[in-house]
DOTI-256730 format. One record per residue: x, y, z of N, C-alpha, C in turn. Coordinates in steps of 0.001 Angstrom, whole numbers, padded with zeros to 6 digits, always signed. Example, Ala and Ser with C-alpha at 12.3 -4.5 7.8 and 13.67 -1.06 7.14 Angstrom:
# residues 2
+013190-005690+007800+012300-004500+007800+013200-003300+007800;+012850-002250+007080+013670-001060+007140+012900+000030+007870;
# end
This chain:
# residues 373
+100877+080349+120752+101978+079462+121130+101418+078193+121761;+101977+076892+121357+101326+075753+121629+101790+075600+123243;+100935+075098+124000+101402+075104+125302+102733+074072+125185;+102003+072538+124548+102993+071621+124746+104285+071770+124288;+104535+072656+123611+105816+072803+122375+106590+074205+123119;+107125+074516+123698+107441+075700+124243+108348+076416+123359;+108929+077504+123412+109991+077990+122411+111378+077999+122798;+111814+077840+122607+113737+077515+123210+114422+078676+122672;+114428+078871+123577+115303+080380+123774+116814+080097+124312;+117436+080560+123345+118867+080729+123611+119924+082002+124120;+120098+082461+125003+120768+083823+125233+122024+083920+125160;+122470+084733+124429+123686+085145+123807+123756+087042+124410;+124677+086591+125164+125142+088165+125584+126184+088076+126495;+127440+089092+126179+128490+089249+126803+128814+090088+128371;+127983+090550+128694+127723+091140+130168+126812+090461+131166;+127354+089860+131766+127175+089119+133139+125417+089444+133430;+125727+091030+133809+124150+090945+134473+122897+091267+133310;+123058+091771+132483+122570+091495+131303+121790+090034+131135;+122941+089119+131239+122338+087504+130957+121850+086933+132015;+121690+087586+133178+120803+087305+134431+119641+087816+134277;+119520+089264+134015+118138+090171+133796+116825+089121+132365;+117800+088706+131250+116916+088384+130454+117017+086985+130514;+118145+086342+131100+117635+084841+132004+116067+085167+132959;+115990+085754+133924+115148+085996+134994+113822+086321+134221;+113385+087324+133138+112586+087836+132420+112251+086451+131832;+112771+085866+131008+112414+084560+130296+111871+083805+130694;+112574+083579+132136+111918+081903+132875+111012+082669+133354;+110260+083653+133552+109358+084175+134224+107826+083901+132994;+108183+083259+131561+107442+084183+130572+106480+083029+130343;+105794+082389+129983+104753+080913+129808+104947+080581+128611;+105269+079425+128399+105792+078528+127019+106811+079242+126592;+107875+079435+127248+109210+080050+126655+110234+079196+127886;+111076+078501+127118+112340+077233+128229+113550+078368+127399;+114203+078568+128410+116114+079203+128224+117024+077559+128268;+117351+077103+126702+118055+076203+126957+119770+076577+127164;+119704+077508+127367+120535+078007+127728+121701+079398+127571;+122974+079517+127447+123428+080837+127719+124524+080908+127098;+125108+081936+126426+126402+081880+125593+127106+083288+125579;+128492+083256+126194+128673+084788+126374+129580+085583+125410;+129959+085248+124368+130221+085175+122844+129895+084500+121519;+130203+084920+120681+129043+084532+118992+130027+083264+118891;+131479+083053+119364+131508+081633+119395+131208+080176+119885;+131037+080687+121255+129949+079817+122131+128935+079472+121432;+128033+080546+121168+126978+080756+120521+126879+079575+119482;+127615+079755+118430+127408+079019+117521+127365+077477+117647;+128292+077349+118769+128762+075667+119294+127453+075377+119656;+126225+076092+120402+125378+076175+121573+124565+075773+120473;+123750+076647+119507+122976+076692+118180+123059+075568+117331;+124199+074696+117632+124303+073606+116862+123712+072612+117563;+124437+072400+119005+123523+071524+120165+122718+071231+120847;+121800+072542+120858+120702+073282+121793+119240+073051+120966;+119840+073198+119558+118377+073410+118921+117395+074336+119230;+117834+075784+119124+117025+076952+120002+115866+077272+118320;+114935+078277+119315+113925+078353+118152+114477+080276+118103;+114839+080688+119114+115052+082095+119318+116393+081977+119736;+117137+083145+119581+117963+083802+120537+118215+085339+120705;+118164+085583+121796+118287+087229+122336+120090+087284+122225;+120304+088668+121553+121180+088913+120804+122096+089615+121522;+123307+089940+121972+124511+091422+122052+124857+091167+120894;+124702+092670+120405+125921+092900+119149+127094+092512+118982;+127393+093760+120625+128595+093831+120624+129049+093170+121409;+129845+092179+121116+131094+091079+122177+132430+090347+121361;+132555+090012+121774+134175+089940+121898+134403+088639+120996;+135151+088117+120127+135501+086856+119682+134829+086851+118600;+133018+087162+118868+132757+087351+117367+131262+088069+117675;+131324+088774+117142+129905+089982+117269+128751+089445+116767;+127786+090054+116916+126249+088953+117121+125701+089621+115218;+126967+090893+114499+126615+090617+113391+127166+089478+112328;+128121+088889+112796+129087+087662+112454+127417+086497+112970;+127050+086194+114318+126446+085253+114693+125374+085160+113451;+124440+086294+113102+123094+086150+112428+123729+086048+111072;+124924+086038+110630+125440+085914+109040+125622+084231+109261;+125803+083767+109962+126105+082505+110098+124704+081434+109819;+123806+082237+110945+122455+081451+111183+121728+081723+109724;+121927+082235+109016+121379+082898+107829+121520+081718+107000;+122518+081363+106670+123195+079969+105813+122932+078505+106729;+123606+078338+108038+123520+077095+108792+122150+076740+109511;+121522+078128+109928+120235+077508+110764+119190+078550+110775;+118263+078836+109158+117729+079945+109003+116354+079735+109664;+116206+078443+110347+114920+078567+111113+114671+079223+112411;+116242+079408+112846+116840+080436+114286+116155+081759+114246;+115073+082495+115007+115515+083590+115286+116140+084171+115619;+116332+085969+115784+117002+086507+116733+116307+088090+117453;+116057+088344+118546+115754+089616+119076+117128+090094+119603;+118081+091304+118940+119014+091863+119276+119178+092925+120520;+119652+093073+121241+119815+093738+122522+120807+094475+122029;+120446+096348+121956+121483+096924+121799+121610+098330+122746;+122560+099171+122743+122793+099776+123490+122615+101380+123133;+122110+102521+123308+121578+103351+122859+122786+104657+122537;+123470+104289+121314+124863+104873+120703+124422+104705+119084;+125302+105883+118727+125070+106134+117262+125676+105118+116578;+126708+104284+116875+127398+103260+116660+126655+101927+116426;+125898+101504+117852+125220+100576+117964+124048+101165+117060;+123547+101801+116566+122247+102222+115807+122691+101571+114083;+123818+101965+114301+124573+101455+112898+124535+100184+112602;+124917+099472+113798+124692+098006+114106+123278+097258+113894;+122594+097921+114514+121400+097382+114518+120275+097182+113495;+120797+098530+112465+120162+098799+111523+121003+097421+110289;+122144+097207+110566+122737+095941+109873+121966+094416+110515;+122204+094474+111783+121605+093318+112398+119904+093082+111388;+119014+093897+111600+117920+093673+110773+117980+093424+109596;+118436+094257+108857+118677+093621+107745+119403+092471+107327;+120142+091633+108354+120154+090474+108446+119644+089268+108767;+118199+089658+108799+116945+089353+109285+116570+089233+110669;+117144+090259+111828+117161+089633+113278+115319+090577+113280;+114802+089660+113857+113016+089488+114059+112883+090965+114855;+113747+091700+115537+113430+092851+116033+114804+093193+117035;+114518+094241+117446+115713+094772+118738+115047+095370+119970;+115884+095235+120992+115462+096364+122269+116532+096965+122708;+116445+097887+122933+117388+099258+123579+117588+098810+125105;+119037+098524+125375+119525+098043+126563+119023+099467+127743;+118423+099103+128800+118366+100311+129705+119759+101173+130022;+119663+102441+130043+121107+103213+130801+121148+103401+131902;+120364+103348+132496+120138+103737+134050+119146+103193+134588;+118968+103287+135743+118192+102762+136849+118317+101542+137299;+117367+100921+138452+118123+100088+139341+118123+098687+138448;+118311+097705+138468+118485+096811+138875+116565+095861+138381;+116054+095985+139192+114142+095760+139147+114028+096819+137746;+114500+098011+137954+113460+098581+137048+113910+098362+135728;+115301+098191+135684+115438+097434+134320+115144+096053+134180;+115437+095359+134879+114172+094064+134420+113115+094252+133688;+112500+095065+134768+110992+095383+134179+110656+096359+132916;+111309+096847+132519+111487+097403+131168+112136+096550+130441;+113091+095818+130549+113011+094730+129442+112069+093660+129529;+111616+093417+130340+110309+092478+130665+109264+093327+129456;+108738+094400+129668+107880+095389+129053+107908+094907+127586;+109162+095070+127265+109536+095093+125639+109546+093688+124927;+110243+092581+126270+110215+091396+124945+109059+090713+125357;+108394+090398+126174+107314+089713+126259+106435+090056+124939;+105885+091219+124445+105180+090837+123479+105941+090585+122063;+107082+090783+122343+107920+090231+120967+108220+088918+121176;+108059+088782+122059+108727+086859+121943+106801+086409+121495;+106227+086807+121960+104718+086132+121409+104287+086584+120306;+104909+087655+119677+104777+088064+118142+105873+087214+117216;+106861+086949+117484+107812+086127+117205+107284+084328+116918;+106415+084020+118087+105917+082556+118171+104975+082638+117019;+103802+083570+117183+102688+083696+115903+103109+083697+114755;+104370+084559+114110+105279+084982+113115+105665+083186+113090;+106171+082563+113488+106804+080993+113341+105455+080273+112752;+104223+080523+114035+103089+079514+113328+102541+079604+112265;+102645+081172+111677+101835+081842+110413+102792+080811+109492;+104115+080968+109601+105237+080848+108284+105310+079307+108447;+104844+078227+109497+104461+077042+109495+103528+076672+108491;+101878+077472+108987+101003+077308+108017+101086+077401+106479;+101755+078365+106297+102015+078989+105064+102686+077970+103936;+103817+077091+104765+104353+076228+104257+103395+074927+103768;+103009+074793+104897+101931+073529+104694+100588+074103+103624;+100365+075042+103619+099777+075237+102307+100381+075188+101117;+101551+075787+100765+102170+075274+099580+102137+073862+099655;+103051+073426+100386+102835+071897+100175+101646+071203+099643;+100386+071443+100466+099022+070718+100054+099098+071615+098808;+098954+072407+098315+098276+072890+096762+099365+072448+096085;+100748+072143+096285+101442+071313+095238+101283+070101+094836;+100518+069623+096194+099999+067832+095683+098451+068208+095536;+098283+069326+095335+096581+069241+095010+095548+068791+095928;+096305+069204+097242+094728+068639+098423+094044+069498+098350;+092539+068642+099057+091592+069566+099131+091684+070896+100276;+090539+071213+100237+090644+072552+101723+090656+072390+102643;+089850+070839+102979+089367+070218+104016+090675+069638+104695;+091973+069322+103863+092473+069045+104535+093688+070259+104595;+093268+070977+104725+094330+072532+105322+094354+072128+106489;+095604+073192+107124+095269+073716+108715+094213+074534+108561;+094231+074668+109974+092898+075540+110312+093511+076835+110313;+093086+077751+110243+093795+079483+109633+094053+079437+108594;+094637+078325+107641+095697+078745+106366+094456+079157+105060;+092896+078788+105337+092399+079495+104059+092361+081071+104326;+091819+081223+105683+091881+082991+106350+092919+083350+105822;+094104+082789+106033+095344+083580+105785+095564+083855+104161;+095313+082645+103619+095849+083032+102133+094907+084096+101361;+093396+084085+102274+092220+084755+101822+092654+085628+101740;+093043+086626+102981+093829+087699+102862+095089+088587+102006;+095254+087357+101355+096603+087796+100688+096191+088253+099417;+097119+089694+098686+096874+090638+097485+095299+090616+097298;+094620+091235+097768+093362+092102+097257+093545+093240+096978;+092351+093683+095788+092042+094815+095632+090550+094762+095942;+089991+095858+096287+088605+096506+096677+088055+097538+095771;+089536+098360+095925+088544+099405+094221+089854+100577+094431;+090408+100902+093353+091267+101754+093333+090876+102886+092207;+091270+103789+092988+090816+105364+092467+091997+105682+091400;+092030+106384+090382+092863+107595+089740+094108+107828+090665;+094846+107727+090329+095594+108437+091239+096325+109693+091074;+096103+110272+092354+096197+111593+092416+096858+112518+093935;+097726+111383+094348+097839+111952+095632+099322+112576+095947;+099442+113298+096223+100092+114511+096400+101036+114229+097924;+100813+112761+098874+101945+112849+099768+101418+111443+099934;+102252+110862+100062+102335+109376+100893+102957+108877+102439;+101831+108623+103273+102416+108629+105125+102366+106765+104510;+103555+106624+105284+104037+104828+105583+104150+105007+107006;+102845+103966+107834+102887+103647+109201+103506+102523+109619;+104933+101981+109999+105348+100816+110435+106294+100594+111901;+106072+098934+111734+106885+098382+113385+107738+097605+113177;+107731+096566+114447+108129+095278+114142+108368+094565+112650;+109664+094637+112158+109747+094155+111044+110156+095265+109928;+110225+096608+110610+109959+097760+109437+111178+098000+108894;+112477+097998+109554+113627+098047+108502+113817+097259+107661;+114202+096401+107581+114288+095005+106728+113079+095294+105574;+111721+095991+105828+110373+095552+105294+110881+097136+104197;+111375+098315+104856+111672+099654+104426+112560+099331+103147;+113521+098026+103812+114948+098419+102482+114927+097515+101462;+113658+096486+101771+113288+095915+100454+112385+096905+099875;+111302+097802+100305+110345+098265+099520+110724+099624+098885;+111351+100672+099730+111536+101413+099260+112822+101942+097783;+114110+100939+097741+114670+101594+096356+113974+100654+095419;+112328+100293+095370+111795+099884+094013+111125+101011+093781;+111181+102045+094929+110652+103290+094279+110886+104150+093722;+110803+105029+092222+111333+105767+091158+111845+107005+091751;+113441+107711+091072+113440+108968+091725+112682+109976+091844;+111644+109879+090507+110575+111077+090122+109287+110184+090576;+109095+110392+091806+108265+109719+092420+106740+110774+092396;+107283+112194+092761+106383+112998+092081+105434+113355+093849;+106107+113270+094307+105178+113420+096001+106162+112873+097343;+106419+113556+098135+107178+113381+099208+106230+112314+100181;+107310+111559+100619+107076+110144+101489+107090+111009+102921;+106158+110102+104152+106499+110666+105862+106658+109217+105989;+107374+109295+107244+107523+107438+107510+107044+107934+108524;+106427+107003+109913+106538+106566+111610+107212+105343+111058;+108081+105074+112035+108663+103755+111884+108893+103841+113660;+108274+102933+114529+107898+103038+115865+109580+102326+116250;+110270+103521+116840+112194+103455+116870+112346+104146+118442;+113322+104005+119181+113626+104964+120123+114595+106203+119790;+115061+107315+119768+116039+108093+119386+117469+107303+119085;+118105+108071+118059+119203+107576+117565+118951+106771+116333;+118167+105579+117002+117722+104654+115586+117441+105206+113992;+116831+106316+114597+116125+106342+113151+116852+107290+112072;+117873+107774+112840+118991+108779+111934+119588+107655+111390;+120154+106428+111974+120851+105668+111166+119772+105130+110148;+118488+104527+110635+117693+103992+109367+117324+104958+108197;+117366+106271+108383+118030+107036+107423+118895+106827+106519;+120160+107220+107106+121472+106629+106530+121009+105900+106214;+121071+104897+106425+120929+103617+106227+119884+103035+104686;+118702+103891+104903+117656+103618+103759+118318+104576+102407;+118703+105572+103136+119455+106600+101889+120230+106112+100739;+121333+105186+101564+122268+104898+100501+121712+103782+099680;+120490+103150+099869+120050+101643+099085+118950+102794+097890;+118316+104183+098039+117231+104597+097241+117368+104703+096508;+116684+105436+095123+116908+106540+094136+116070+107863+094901;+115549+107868+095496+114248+109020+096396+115245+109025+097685;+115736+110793+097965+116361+111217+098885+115831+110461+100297;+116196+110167+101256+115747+109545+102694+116231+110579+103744;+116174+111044+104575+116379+111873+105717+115523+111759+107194;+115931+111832+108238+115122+112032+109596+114688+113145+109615;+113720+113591+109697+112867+114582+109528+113166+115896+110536;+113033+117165+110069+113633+118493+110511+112296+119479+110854;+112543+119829+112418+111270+120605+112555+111344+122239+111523;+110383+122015+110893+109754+123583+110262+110178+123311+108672;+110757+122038+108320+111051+122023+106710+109721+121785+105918;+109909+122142+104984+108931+122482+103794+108884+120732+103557;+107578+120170+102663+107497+118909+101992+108149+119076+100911;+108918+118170+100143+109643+118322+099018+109021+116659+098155;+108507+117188+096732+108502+115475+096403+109554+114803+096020;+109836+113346+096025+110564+112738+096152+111622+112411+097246;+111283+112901+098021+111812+113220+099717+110988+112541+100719;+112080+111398+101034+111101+110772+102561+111539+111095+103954;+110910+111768+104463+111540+111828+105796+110892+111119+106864;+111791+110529+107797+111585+109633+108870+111112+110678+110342;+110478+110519+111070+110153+110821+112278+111012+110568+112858;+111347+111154+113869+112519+111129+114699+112063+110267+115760;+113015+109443+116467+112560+108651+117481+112229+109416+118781;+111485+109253+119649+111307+110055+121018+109978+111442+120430;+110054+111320+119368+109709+112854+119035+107791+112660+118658;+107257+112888+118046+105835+113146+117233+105829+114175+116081;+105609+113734+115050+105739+114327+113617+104315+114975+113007;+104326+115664+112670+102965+115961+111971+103206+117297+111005;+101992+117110+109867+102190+118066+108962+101211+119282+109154;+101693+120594+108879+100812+121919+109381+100897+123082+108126;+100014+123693+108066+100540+124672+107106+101536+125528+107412;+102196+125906+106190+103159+127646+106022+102540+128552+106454;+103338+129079+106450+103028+130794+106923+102236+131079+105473;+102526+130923+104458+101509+131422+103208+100442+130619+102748;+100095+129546+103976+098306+129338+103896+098370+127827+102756;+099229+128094+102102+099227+127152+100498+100173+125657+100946;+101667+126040+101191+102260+124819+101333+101987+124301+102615;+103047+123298+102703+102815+122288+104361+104237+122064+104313;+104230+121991+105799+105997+122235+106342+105642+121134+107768;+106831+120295+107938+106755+119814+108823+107314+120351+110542;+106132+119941+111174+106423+119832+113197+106606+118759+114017;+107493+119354+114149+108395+118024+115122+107966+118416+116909;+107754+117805+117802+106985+117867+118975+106869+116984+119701;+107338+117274+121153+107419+116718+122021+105731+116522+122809;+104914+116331+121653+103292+115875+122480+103857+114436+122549;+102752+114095+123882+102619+113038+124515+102466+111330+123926;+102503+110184+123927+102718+109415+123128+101385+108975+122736;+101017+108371+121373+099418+107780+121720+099758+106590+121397;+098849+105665+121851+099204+104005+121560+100333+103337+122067;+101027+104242+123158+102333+104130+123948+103678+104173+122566;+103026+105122+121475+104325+105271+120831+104357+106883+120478;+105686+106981+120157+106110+108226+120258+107218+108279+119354;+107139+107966+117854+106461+108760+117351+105229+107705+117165;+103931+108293+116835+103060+107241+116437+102604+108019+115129;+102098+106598+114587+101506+106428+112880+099941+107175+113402;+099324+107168+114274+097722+108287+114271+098030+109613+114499;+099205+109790+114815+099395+111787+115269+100015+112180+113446;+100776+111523+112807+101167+111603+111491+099295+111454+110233;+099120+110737+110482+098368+110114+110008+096774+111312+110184;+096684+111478+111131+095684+112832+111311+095838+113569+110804;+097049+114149+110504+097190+115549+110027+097377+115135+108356;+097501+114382+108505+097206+114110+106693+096200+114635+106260;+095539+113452+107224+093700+113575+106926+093365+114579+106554;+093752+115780+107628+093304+117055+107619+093335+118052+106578;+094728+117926+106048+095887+118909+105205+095325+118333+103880;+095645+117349+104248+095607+116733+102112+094246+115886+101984;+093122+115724+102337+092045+114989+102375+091769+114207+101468;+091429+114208+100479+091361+112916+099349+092944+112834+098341;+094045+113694+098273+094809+113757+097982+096176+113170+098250;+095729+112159+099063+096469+111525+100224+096589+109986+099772;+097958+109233+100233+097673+107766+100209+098574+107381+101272;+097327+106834+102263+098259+106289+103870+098320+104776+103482;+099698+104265+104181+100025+102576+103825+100653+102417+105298;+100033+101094+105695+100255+100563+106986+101174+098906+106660;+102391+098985+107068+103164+097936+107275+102864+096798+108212;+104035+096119+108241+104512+095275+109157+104749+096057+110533;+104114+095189+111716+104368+095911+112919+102891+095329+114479;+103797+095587+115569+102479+095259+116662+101821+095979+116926;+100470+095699+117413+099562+096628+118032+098927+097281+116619;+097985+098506+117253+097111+098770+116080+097381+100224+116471;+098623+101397+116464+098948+102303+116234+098703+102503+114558;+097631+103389+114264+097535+104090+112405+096176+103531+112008;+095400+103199+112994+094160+102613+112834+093468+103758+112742;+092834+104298+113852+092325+105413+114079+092655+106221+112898;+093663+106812+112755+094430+107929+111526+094266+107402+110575;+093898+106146+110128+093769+106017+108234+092104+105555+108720;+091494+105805+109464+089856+105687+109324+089713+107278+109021;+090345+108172+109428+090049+109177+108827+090497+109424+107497;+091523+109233+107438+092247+109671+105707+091179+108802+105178;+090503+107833+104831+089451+106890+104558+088024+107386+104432;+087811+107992+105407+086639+108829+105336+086754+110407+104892;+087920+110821+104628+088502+111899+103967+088601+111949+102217;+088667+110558+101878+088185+110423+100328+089797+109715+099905;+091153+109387+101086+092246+108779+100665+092487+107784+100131;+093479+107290+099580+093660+105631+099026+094590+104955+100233;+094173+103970+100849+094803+103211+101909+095195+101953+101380;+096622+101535+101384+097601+100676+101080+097366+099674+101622;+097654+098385+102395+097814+097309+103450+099210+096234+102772;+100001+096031+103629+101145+094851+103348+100110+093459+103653;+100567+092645+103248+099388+091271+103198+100172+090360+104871;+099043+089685+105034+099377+089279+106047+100877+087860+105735;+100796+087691+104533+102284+086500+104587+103900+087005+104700;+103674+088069+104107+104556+089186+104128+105312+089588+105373;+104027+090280+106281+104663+090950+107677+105002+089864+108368;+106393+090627+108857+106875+090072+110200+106023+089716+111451;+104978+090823+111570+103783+090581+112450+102847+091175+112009;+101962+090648+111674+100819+091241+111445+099659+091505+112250;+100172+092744+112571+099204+093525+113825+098478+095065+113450;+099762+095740+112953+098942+097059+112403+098172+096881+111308;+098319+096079+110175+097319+096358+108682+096166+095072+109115;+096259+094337+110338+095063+093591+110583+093913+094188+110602;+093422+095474+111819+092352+095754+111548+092009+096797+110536;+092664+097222+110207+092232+098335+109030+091655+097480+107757;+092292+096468+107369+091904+095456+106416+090492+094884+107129;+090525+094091+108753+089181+094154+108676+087804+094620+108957;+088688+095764+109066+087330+096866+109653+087085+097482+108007;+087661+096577+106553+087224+096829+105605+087604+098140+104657;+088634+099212+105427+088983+100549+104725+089999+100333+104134;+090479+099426+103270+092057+099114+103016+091714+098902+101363;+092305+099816+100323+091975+099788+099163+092627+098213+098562;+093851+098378+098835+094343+097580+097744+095635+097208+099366;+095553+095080+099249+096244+094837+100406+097798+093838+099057;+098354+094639+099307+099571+093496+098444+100571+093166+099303;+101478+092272+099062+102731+091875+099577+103547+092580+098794;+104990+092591+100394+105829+093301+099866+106472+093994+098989;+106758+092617+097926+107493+093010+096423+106495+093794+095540;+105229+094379+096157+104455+094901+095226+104069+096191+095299;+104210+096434+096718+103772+097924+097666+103928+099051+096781;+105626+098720+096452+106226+100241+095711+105101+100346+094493;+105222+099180+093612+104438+099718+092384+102810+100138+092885;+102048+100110+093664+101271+099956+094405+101098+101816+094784;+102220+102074+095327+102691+103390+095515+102322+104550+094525;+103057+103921+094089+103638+104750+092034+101989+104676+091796;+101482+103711+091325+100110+104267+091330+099368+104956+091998;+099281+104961+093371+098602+105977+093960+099135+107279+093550;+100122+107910+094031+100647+109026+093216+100006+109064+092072;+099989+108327+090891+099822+108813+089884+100483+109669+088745;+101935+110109+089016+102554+111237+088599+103121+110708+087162;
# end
């Protein structure tokens, strides 16, 4: 984030202390200005027209016009607007939220239920600080990106790129060496960015897919039953939140439950694999995380395996696809123009274990080959 250029943050939320807590959190944050505050999506919109915000922190739910009305608006009138949605931890609002993203809002946080006053500050402090600076990088990448089209449409040289934009484009669709395919389960590790990234990629995938999908998709409880729902009705390949002690089925993806840790173990008859659901401890401060999934791959299905790391922060599924990797697996990567943030498939790509790195619109077929079926 450029010091001189700060990000203009706009807050939109219908509860009083709400818009104090993430007023207070904001002005607290370095190169982030609150130009100001709107306590309905009609305000809002008046505000968005005058304000010139680069962000705005979201309520769904309010009164006059709901913050899924606000991001249908910004979509058409001001698609350079972000949005981080603030929602409230209900099967309802999960419904919401899972719409909000797919209306492109840059991410969400789960409103606190309890506790004082400080300590919810500080848990929403926790959560958006590194999303508002994954959010700024996400702006400068999709800056650069532009200005490279531009120069290769008038044919400049390299010399006169930005600085990052050859790294970046370097990165984009490689292959390294792709095996036969032959793999028998596919783990998808994702974050930041992963619904929206889920419901474009996944109904390009065939019903006879021929091998059951595991997702982590790093969610708090509730969420991820609706991104279920939610992914279900767009597939041809069944979608479900995942059930402790069920058998793998192919063509069956099941989601990790939020709060929970997923991993695959054998049957009682030594041969199949049935999934465990478990309250172990979080690693990488997530719970579910993409290395507790991702291990037991390794373990169970060893070269038979193809782990793919999304869009998302931090480097949760690193560790776990260096093993599926050194296990004899095929490892996927989303390209860096693609993700919303590109944090998880960064180092796996450059610590070099990443078979084949494509963008989005390509993953599924990408997939289908690994399988092989």
């Amino acid at each position: 984030m450029q010091h001189d250029n700060p990000l203009r943050v706009l807050i939109v939320e219908d509860t009083v202390i709400y818009r104090k807590i993430v007023s207070d959190v904001l002005a607290e944050l370095p190169h982030v200005e609150v130009v100001g505050t709107a306590h309905n999506g009609k305000t809002a919109i008046i505000k968005i027209a005058s304000l010139k915000p680069d962000l705005l922190t979201l309520d769904i739910e309010m009164p006059e016009m709901n913050g899924l009305e606000v991001l249908a608006h910004i979509k058409t009138a001001a698609p350079h607007v972000g949005a981080i949605v603030l929602s409230t931890l209900t099967h309802k609002s999960g419904e919401l939220t899972m719409k909000a993203l797919e209306l492109g809002a840059f991410d969400f946080i789960p409103k606190p239920q309890e506790g004082s006053i400080s300590e919810n500050t500080a848990a929403i402090k926790s959560t958006i600080a590194p999303m508002i600076k994954a959010f700024a990088r996400h702006k400068e990448i999709k800056g650069i990106l532009r200005q490279v089209k531009i120069l290769a449409s008038a044919a400049e040289s390299d010399a006169k790129r930005p600085p990052d934009s050859a790294k970046i484009v370097q990165r984009m669709s490689t292959i390294t060496g792709r095996k036969r395919g032959n793999s028998e389960v596919v783990a998808i590790g994702i974050s930041t960015g992963g619904p929206n990234a889920l419901a474009q990629m996944m109904p390009k995938l065939p019903a006879k897919l021929g091998a059951p999908i595991l997702i982590v998709q790093h969610m708090p409880p509730v969420f991820t039953r609706s991104l279920a729902v939610s992914l279900n009705a767009k597939c041809y390949l069944e979608v479900r939140e995942a059930v402790d002690g069920e058998p793998l089925r192919p063509d069956t993806a099941l989601i990790a439950p939020g709060g929970k840790q997923m991993k695959v173990v054998a049957a009682a008859d030594g041969k199949s694999r049935i999934i465990r659901i478990t309250d172990d401890p979080p690693e990488n401060s997530c719970k579910p995380s993409v290395d507790y999934l991702m291990r037991s791959i390794a373990h169970h299905y060893k070269d038979r395996a193809t782990g793919v790391i999304m869009t998302g922060m931090g480097s949760d599924g690193m560790l776990g696809l260096k093993l599926m990797k050194r296990n004899g697996a095929t490892i996927l990567a989303q390209d860096e123009s693609t993700c919303v943030v590109y944090g998880m498939p960064k180092e796996p790509i450059e610590a070099g274990i990443v078979d084949v790195i494509a963008p989005l619109d390509k993953l599924a077929e990408e997939i289908v080959r690994a399988v092989g079926r």
